[in-house]
C-alpha positions as CSV (number, residue, x, y, z in Angstrom):
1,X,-56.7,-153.6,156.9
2,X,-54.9,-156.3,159.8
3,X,-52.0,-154.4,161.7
4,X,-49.4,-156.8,160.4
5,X,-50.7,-155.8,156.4
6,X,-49.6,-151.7,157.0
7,X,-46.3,-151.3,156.3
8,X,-43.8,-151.1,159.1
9,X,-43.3,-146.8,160.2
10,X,-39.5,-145.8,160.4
11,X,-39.9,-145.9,164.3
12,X,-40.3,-149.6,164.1
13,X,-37.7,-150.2,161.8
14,X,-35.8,-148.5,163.8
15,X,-37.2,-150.5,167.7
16,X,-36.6,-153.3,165.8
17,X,-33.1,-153.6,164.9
18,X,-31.9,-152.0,167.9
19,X,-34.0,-153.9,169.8
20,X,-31.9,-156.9,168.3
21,X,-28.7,-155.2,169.0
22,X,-29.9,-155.1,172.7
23,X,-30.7,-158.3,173.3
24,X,-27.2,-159.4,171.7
25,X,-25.8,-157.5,174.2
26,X,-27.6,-158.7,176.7
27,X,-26.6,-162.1,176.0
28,X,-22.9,-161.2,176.5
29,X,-23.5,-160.6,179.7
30,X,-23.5,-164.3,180.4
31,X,-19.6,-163.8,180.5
32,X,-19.0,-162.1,183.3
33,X,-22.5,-163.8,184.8
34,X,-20.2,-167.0,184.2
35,X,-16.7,-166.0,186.0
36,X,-18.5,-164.3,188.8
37,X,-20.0,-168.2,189.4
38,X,-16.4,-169.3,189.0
39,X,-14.6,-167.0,191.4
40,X,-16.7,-167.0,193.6
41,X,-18.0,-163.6,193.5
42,X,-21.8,-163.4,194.7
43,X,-22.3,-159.9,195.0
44,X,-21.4,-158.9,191.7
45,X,-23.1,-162.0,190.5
46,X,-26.6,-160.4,191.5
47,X,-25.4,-157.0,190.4
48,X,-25.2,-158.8,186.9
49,X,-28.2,-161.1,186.9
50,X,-30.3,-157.7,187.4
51,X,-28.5,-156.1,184.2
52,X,-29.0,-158.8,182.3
53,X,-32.8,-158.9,182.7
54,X,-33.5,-155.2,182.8
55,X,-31.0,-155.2,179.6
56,X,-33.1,-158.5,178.0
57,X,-36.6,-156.9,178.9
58,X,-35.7,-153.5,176.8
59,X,-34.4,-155.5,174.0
60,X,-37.3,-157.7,173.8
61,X,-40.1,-154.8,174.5
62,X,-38.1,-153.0,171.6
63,X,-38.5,-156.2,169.0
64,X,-42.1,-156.6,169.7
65,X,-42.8,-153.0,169.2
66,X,-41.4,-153.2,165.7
67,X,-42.3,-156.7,165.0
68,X,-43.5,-155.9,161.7
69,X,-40.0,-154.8,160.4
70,X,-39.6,-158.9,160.8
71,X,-42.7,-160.3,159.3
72,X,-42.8,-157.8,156.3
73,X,-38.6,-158.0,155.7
74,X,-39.0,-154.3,156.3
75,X,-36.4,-152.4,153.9
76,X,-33.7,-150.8,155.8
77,X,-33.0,-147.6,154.1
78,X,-29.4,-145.1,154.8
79,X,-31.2,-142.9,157.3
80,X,-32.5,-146.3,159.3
81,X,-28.6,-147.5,159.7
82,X,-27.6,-143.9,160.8
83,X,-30.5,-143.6,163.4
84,X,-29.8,-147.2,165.1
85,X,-26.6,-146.9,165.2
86,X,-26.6,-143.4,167.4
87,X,-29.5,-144.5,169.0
88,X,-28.5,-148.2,170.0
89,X,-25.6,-147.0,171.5
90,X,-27.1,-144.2,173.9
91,X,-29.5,-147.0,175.0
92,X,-26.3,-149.4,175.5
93,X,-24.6,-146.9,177.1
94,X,-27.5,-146.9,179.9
95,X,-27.9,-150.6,180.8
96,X,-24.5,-151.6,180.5
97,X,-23.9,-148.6,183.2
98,X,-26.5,-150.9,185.7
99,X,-23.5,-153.3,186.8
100,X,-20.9,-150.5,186.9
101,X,-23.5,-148.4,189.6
102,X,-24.2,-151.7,191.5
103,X,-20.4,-152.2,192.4
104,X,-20.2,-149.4,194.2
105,X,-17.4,-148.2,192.5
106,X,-18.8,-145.3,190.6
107,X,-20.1,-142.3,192.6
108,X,-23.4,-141.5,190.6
109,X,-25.0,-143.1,186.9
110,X,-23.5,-140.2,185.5
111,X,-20.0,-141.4,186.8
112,X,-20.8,-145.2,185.2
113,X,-22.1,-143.9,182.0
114,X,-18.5,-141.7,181.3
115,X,-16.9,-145.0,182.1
116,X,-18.8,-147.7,179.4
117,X,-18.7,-144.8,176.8
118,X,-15.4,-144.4,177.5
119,X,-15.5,-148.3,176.9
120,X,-17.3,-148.7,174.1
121,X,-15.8,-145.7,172.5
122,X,-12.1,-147.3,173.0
123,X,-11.3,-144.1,174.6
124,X,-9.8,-145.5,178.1
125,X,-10.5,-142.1,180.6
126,X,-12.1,-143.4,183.9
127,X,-13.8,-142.1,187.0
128,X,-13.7,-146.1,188.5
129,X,-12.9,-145.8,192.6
130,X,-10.3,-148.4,193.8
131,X,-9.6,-150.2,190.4
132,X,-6.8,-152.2,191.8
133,X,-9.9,-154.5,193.7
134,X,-12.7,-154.5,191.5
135,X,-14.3,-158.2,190.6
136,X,-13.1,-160.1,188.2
137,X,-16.2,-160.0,186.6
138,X,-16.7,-156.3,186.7
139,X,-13.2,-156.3,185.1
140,X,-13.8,-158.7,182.9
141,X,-17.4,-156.8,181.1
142,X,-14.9,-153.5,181.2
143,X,-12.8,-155.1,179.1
144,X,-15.0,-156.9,177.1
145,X,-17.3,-153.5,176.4
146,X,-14.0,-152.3,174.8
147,X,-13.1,-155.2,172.6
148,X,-16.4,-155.3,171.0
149,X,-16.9,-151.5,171.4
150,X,-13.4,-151.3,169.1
151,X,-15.2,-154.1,166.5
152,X,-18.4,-152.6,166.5
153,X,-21.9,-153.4,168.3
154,X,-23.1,-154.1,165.0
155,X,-20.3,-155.4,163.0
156,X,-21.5,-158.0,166.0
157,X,-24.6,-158.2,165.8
158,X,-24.7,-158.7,162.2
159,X,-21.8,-161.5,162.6
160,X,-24.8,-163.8,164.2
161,X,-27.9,-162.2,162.1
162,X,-28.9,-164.0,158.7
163,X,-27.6,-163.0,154.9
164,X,-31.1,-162.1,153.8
165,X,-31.2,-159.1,156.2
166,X,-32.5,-156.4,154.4
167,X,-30.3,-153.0,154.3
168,X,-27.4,-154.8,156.3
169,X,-24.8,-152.7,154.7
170,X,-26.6,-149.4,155.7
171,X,-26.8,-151.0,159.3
172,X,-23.1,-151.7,159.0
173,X,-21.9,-147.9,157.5
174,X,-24.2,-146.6,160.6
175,X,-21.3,-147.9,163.0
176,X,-18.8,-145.8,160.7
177,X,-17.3,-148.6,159.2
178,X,-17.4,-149.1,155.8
179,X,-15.1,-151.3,154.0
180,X,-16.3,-154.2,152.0
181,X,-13.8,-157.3,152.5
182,X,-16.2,-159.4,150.6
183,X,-19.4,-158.9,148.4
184,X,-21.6,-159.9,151.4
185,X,-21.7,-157.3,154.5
186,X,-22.6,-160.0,156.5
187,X,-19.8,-162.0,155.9
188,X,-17.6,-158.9,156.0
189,X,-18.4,-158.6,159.4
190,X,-17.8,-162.3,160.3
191,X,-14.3,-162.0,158.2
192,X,-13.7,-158.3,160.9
193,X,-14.5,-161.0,163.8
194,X,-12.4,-164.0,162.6
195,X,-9.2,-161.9,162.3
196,X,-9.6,-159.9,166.0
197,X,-10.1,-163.3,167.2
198,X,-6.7,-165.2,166.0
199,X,-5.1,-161.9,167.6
200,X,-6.8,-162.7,170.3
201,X,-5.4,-166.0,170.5
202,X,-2.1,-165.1,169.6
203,X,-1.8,-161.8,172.1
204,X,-3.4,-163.1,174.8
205,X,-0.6,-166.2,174.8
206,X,2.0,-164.1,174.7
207,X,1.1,-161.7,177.0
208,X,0.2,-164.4,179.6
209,X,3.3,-166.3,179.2
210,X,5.3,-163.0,179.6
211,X,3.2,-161.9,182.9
212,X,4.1,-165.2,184.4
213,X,7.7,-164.6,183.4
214,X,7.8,-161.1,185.2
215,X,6.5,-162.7,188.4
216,X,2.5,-163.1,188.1
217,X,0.6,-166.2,189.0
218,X,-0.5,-168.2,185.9
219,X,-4.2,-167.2,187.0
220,X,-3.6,-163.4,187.1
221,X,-1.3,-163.6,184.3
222,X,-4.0,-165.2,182.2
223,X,-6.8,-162.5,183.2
224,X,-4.2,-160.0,182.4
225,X,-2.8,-161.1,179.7
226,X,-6.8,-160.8,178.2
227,X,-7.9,-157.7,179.4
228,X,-4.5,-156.0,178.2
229,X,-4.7,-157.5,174.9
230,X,-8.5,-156.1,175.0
231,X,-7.5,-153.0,175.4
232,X,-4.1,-153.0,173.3
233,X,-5.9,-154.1,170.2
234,X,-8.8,-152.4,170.0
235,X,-7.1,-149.0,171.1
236,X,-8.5,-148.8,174.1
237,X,-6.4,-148.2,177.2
238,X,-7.8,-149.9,179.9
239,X,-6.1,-151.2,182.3
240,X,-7.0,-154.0,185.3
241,X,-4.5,-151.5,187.3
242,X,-4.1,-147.8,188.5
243,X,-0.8,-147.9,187.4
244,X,-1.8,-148.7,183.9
245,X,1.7,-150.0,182.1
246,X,4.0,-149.3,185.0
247,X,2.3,-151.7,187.1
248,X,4.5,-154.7,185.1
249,X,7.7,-153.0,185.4
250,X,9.1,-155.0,182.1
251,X,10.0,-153.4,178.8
252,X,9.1,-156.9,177.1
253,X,5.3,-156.4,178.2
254,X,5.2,-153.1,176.8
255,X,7.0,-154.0,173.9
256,X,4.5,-156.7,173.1
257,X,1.5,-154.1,173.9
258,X,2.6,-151.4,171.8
259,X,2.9,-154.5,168.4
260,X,-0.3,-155.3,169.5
261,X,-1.8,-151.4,169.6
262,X,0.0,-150.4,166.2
263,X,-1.4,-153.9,164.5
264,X,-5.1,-153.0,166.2
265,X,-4.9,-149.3,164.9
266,X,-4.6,-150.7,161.2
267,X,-7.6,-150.5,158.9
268,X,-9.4,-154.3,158.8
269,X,-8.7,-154.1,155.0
270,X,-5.2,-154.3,155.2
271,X,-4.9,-157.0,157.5
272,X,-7.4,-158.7,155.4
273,X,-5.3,-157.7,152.1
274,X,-1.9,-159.0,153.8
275,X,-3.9,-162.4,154.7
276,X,-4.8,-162.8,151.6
277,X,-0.4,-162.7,150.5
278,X,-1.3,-159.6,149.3
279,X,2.3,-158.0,151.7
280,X,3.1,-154.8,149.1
281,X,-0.2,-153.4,150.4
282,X,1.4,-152.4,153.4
283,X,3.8,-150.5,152.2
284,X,2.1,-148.8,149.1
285,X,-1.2,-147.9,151.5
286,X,-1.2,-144.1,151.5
287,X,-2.4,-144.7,155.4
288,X,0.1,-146.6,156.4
289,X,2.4,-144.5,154.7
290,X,1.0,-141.5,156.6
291,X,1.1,-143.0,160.1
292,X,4.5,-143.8,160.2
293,X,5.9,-140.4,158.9
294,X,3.9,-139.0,161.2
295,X,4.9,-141.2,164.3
296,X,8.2,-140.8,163.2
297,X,8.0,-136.9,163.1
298,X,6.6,-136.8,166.6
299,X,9.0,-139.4,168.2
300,X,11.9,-137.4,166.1
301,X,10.6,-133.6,167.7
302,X,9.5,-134.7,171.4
303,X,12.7,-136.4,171.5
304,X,14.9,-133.6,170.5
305,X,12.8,-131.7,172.8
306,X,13.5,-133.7,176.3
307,X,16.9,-134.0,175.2
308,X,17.3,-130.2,175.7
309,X,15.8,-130.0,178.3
310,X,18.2,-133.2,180.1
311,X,13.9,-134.8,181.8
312,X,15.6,-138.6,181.6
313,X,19.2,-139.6,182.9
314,X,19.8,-141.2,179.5
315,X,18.8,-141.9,175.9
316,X,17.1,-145.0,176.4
317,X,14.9,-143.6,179.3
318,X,13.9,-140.8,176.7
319,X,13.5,-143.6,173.7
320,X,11.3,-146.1,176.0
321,X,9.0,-143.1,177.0
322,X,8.6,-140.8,173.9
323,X,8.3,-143.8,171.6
324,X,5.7,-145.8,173.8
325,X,3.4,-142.6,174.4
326,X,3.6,-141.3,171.2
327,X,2.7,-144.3,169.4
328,X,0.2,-145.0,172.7
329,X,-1.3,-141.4,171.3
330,X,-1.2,-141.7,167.7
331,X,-3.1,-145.2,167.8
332,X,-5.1,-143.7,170.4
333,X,-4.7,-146.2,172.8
334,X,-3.8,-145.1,175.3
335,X,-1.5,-146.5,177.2
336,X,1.3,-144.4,179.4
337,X,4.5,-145.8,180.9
338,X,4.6,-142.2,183.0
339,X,2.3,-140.6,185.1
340,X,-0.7,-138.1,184.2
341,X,1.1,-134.7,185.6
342,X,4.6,-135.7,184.2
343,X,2.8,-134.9,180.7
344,X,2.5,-131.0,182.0
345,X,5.4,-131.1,184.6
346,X,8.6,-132.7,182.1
347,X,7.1,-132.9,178.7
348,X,6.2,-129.1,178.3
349,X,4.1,-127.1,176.3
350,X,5.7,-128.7,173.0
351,X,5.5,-132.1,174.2
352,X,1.9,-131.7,175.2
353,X,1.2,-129.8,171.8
354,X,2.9,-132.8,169.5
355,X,1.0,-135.2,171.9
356,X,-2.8,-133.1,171.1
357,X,-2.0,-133.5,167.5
358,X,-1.1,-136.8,167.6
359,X,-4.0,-138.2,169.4
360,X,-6.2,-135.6,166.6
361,X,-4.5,-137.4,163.8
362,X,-5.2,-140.7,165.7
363,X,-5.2,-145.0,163.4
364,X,-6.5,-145.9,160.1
365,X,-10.3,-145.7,158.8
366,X,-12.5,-149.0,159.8
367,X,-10.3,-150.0,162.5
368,X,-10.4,-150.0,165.9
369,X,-8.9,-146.8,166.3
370,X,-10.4,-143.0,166.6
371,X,-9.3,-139.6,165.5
372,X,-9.3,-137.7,162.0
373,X,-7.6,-140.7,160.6
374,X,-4.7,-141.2,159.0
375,X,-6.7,-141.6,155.4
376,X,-8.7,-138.3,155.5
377,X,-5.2,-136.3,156.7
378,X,-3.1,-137.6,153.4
379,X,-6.3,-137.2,151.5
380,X,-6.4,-133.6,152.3
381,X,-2.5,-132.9,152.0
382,X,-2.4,-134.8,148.9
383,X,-5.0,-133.1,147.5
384,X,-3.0,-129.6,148.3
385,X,0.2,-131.2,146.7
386,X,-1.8,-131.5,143.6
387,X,-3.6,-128.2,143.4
388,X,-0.1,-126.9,143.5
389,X,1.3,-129.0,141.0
390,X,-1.6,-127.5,138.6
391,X,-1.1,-124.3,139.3
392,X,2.9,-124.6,138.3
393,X,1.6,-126.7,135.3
394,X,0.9,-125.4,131.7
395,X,-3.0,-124.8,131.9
396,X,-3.5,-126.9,128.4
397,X,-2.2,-130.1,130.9
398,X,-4.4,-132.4,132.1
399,X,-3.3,-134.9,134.5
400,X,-5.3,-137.0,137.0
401,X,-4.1,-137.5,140.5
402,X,-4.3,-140.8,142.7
403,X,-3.6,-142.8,146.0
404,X,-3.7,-145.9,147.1
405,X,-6.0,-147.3,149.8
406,X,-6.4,-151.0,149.5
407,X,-7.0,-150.0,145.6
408,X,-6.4,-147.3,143.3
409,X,-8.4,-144.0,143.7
410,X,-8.8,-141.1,141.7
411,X,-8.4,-137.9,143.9
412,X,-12.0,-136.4,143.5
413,X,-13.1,-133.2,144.3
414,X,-15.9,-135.1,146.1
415,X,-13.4,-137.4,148.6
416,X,-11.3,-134.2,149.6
417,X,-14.3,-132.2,150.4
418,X,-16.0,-135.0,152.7
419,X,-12.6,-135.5,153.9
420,X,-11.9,-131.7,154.9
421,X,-16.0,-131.5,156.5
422,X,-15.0,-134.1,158.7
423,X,-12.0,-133.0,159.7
424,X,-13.5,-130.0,160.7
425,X,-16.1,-131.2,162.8
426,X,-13.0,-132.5,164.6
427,X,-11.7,-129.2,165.2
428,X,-14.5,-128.2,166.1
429,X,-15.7,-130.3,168.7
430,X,-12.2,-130.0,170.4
431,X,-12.0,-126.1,170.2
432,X,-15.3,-126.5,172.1
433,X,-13.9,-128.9,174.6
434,X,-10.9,-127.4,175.0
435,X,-13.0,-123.7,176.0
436,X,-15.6,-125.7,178.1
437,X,-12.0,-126.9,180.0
438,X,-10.8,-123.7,180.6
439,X,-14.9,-122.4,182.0
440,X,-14.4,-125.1,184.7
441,X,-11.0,-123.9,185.4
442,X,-8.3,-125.7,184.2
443,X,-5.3,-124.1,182.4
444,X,-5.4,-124.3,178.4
445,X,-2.6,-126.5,178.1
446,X,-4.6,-129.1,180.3
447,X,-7.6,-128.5,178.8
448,X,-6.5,-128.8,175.3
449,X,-4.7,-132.4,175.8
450,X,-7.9,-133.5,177.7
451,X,-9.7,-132.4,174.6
452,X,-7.7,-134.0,172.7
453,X,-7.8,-137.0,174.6
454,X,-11.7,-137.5,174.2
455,X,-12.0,-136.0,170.5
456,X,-9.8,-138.9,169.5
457,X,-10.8,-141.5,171.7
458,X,-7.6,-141.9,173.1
459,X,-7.5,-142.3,177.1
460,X,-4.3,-140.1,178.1
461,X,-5.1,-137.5,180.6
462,X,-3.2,-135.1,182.0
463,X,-5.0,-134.9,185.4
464,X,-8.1,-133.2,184.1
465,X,-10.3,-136.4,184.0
466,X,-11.3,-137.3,187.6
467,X,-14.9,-137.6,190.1
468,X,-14.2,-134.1,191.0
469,X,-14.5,-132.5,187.7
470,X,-17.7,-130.6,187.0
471,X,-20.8,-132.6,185.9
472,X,-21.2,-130.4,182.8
473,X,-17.6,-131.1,181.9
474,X,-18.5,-134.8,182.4
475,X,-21.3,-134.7,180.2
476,X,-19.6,-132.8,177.2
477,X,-17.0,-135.3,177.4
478,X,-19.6,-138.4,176.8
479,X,-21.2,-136.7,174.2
480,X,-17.2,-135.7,172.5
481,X,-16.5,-139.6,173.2
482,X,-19.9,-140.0,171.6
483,X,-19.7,-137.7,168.5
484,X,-15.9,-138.8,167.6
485,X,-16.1,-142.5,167.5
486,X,-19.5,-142.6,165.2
487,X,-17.6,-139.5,163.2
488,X,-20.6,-137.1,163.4
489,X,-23.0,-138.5,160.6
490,X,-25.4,-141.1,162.4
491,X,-25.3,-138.4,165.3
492,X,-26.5,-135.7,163.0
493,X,-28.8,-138.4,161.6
494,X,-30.5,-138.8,164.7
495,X,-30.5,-135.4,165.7
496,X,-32.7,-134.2,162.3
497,X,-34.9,-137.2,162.9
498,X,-36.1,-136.3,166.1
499,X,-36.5,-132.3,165.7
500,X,-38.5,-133.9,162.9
501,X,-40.3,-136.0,164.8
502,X,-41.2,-132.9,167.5
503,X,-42.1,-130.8,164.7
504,X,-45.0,-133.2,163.5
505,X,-46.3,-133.4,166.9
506,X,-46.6,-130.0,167.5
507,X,-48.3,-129.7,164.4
508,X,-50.7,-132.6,165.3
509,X,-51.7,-131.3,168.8
């Protein structure tokens, strides 16, 4: 039989479409190739040109190795989307580190590999050196990792692929995204892109028009304006500056971040749902329903909190800084308007506590925001509500229980429990981060926000996150960045398929 007539193995299946994946991203490197070229910047030009071949060689080696997924139209099965989608984005992780260790402003790979996972993740912690002078076209990738990292490598990829792709939705659900806007995955995904991109328009306008306002030149403004809106939208919390927020001094920037944040933290579905007219659905959505009497709760306790104990001179100090971290939090953005310590030194062990839930709880299911989600946390509480209501009920009643999420859903027994397992794996990956914390030393209060912080890809750090914390603490924190934003399936996925794959070499040799 010719090699192209067996069918393709699950290994090429699996080279293939991440090989494809690769080589998209490889491609966007052409970005910052092209303002580097513009500004003048030839060092970081080279440091590009070399990640962009080493980056285009693996994708292309990876194609031809499963070239038979192509010429058969291979069918891409559940465990195939789960596997490339873990996989793709440790390989990602690695070549998109290349320009970062090139700079020279990273101390080690291990240092540049925290920072794009903390990109593509949309988490926002950092271990750059000297951010306030790094190239425009290093900042530019940083901030271009996160806005696609908060879409989804494949929701891109798939964007530019063809309708006949076999398994596309599986590819798609890989990336933990699954809502279906239309009947076609494909065009799902195009639909996901079209809207970030008219927010894109829109936010990056405003924001640049404002930063000239405050005192920027129009050119700075303009990159600004871009990388903040990056980072605002798809909850990430970069920032072109150490300072982060404080650096523009003006309550009509941060204002304008934190619409941008809330809008980016909202499920795809409902933005696509209000689009379409369809305005009721913002206020009957049982998520958006649960963020804001959540935010509100938080806002309502850390503020009754400072106010006792007299932190700011006056109310609208405490309003200005409670309301933009906690919603910064919440979304998990992000973003702070104070400094790492003053979490610890001012907001005390209740402010820090609200703040570790918050960030837990984190935005809406298939957006660009991490956490539990808000969906899966009224799931679960409904779901208690109604077992209650039962057990006060006469036994001969039956009554079925719903919410509303884009639609009308029955409240199955099935839902709450996937719902509660995943929750859990929440917990548990922070319980663990928060112990491995307190092994390298830091007090608990620090270590739990910090694991907080990377279980919900959120970005706000309380001082733990730094080049001087332990390697090991470095590495769990990838691998919690890693684990939380692909919400533990395609992980375990790839997990079980490799002890498998061990297993049947041992017992071949």
């Amino acid at each position: 039989m010719d090699y192209n007539e067996k069918a393709a193995s699950n290994i090429e299946i699996i080279s293939y479409y991440s090989g494809v994946i690769i080589f998209g991203t490889a491609l966007l490197m052409l970005i910052p190739i092209f303002f580097t070229i513009v500004c003048l910047e030839f060092a970081p030009l080279i440091d590009f040109i070399i990640s962009f071949c080493i980056t285009m060689l693996v994708g292309i080696l990876l194609m031809i190795f499963g070239r038979r997924t192509q010429i058969q139209n291979a069918t891409t099965l559940w465990k195939h989307g789960y596997i490339i989608a873990a996989f793709t984005w440790i390989v990602l992780m690695m070549l998109c580190a290349i320009p970062y260790r090139l700079s020279g402003h990273l101390q080690s790979f291990l240092d540049s590999c925290f920072d794009v996972m903390s990109g593509f993740t949309t988490t926002g912690l950092l271990l750059t050196q000297d951010l306030d002078h790094l190239s425009v076209g290093l900042n530019m990738w940083r901030h271009l990792l996160t806005f696609i990292g908060g879409q989804g490598m494949i929701v891109l990829a798939l964007s530019f692929i063809s309708n006949q792709v076999s398994g596309a939705y599986r590819l798609y659900v890989g990336e933990a995204k699954d809502i279906e806007l239309v009947p076609n995955v494909v065009g799902t995904a195009k639909i996901i892109w079209k809207i970030s991109m008219v927010y894109l328009a829109i936010g990056t306008f405003m924001l640049w028009v404002t930063g000239i306002i405050i005192g920027l030149n129009p050119i700075t403004a303009l990159f600004h304006g871009f990388y903040m809106f990056a980072s605002a939208w798809s909850t990430g919390g970069f920032s072109p500056m150490t300072q982060n927020m404080m650096y523009y001094h003006s309550f009509a920037y941060e204002i304008i971040c934190l619409i941008i944040l809330v809008l980016g933290s909202f499920n795809f579905g409902l933005h696509y749902a209000v689009w379409q007219g369809n305005r009721k659905e913002f206020v009957k959505n049982i998520e958006t329903r649960s963020f804001f009497i959540t935010s509100l709760l938080s806002c309502i306790l850390i503020l009754l909190w400072l106010a006792k104990s007299n932190v700011y001179p006056d109310a609208v100090s405490d309003f200005r800084r409670v309301v933009f971290n906690v919603l910064s939090a919440h979304t998990t953005t992000g973003f702070t308007n104070i400094y790492a310590r003053q979490f610890a030194l001012e907001w005390g062990d209740i402010g820090v506590l609200i703040m570790a839930i918050a960030m837990l709880i984190g935005g809406s299911a298939c957006s660009t925001a991490g956490g539990f989600k808000g969906l899966r946390v009224a799931i679960v509480f409904k779901s208690i509500i109604a077992d209650i209501k039962k057990l006060l009920s006469s036994e001969r009643s039956i009554k079925v229980y719903k919410y509303h999420h884009i639609k009308d859903s029955v409240l199955e027994d099935g839902g709450v429990k996937s719902s509660a397992i995943i929750i859990l794996c929440y917990i548990v990956l922070f319980a663990v981060g928060t112990i491995m914390g307190i092994f390298c030393g830091y007090p608990l209060g620090s270590s739990a926000f910090e694991a907080a912080s990377v279980t919900g890809n959120v970005g706000l750090s309380i001082g733990v996150t730094s080049v001087s914390m332990p390697n090991i603490l470095k590495i769990y924190y990838i691998i919690a960045m890693y684990m939380g934003r692909l919400e533990f399936i395609s992980v375990f996925a790839l997990i079980g398929f490799i002890i498998k794959g061990v297993k049947k070499l041992c017992r071949k040799y």
